[in-house]
C-alpha positions in Angstrom: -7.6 61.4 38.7 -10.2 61.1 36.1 -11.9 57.9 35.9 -10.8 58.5 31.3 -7.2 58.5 32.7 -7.6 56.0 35.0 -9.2 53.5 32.0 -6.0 54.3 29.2 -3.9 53.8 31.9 -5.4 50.4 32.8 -5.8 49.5 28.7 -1.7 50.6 28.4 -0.9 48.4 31.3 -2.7 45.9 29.3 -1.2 45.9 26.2 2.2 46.3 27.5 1.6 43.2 29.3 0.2 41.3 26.6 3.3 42.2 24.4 5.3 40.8 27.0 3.5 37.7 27.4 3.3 37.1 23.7 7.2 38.2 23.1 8.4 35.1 25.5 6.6 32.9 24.0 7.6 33.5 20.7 11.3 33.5 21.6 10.6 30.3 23.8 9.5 28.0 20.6 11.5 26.0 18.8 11.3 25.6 14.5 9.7 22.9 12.9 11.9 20.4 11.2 11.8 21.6 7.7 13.0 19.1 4.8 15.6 19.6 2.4 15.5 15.8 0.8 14.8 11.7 1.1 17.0 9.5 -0.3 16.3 7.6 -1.7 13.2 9.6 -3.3 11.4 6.5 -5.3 10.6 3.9 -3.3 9.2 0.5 -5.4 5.5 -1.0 -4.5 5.4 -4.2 -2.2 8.7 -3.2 -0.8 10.6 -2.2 2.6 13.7 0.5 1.9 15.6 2.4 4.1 15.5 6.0 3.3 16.9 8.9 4.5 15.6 12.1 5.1 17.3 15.1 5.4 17.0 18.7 7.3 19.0 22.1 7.2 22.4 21.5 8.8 22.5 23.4 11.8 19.1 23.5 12.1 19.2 23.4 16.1 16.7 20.6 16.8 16.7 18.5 13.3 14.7 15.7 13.5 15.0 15.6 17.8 12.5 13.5 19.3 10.7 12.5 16.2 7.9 10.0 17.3 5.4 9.3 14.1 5.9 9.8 10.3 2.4 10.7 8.8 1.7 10.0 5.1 -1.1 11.3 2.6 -2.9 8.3 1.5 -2.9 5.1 2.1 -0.4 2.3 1.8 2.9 3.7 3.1 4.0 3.1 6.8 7.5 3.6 8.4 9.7 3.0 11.2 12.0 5.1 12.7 15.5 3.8 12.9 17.2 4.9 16.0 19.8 7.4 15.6 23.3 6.5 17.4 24.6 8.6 19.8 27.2 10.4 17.4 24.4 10.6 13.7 23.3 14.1 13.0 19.8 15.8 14.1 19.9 16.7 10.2 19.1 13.1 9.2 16.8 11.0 9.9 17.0 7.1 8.9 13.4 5.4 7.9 12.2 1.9 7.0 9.8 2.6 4.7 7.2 0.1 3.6 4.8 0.6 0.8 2.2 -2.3 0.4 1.6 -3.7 -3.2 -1.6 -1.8 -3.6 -0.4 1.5 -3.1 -0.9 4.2 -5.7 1.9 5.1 -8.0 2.8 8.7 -8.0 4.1 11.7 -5.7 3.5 10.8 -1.8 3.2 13.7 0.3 4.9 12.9 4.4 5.4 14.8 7.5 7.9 13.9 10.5 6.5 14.6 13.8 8.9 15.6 16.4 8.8 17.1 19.7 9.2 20.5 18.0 6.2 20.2 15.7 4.9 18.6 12.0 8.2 19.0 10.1 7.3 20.6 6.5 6.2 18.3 3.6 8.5 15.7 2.4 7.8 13.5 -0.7 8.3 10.3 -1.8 7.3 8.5 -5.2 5.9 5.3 -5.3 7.4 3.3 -8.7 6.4 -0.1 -10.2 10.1 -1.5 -10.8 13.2 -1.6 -9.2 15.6 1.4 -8.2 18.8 2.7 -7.6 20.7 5.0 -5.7 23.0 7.5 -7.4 26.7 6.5 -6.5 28.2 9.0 -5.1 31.6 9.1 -6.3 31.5 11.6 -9.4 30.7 10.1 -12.5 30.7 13.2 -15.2 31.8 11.5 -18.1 31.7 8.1 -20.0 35.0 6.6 -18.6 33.1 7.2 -15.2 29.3 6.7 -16.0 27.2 4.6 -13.8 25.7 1.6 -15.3 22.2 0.9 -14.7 19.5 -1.1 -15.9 16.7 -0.3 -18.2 13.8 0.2 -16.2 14.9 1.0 -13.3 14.5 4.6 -11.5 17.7 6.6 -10.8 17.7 8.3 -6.8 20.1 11.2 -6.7 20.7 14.8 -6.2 22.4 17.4 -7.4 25.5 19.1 -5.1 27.2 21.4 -7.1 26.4 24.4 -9.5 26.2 22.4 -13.6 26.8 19.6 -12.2 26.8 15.9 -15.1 26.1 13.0 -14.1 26.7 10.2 -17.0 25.1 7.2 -17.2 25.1 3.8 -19.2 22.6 1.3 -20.1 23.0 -1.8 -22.5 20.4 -2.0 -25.1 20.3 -4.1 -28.5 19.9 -2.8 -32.1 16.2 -2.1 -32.9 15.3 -1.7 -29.1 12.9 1.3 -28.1 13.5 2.7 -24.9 12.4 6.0 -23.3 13.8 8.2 -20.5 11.1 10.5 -18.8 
């Protein structure tokens, strides 16, 4: 045998190897929680809310084994709120608590779990009060959800042109804008 045969021989057993190697551990890891939603998604300065964050259905881990929630910035903290035996791995309950100080705006989080940094999740950090979206439909005026002036509406959408329908009480000559 040639000592060039004997070399591409050794560099084929190599490869074939490596491929190997490489192929189990890719079929041997396990998918990052990835985030769908929070909700609520505005939490109010110099406050402590539970929120609820929530992953793919199915996804086959969830939010398994989560240990630490890691925010961008400063002045959000949480706590993880144990899951019963019979919750979902899709959801995972939070007690979030966001310090007086904090800065308003779009707060960027990630989950850490057993299974890696989830994806990015965010929360926004309001001045005033909030509310949670009810959740039984509300698509017209007989069914409209009162709320408050000021206050920041949580909710999602769940269907294809879905309304929702809301009411407020204002007096003649007030200003009020909706952003």
């Amino acid at each position: 045998m040639s000592l060039i045969y004997r070399q591409h021989c050794l560099v084929t057993c190599l490869m074939f190897s490596l491929i190997w190697l490489t192929s189990n551990q890719l079929i041997a890891q396990t998918p990052n929680p990835e985030f769908t939603h929070a909700l609520p998604m505005a939490v109010q300065r110099g406050t402590t809310t539970e929120v609820t964050v929530f992953t793919y259905p199915g996804q086959k881990k969830g939010f398994e084994g989560t240990f630490a929630i890691l925010f961008q910035g400063e002045g959000l903290k949480a706590e993880i709120i144990p899951r019963g035996e019979k919750e979902s791995v899709d959801q995972l309950k939070l007690k979030v608590t966001v310090d007086s100080i904090a800065t308003l705006g779009v707060h960027e989080f990630r989950v850490a779990a057993a299974s890696g940094a989830s994806t990015c999740g965010q929360l926004l950090v309001i001045d005033g009060p909030g509310v949670i979206e009810q959740t039984e439909p509300h698509a017209d005026r007989e069914k409209a959800q009162a709320v408050q002036i000021g206050q920041t509406i949580s909710g999602m959408l769940t269907a294809k042109e879905q309304v929702d329908v809301y009411k407020i009480t204002a007096t003649a000559g007030q200003s009020v804008t909706f952003a």
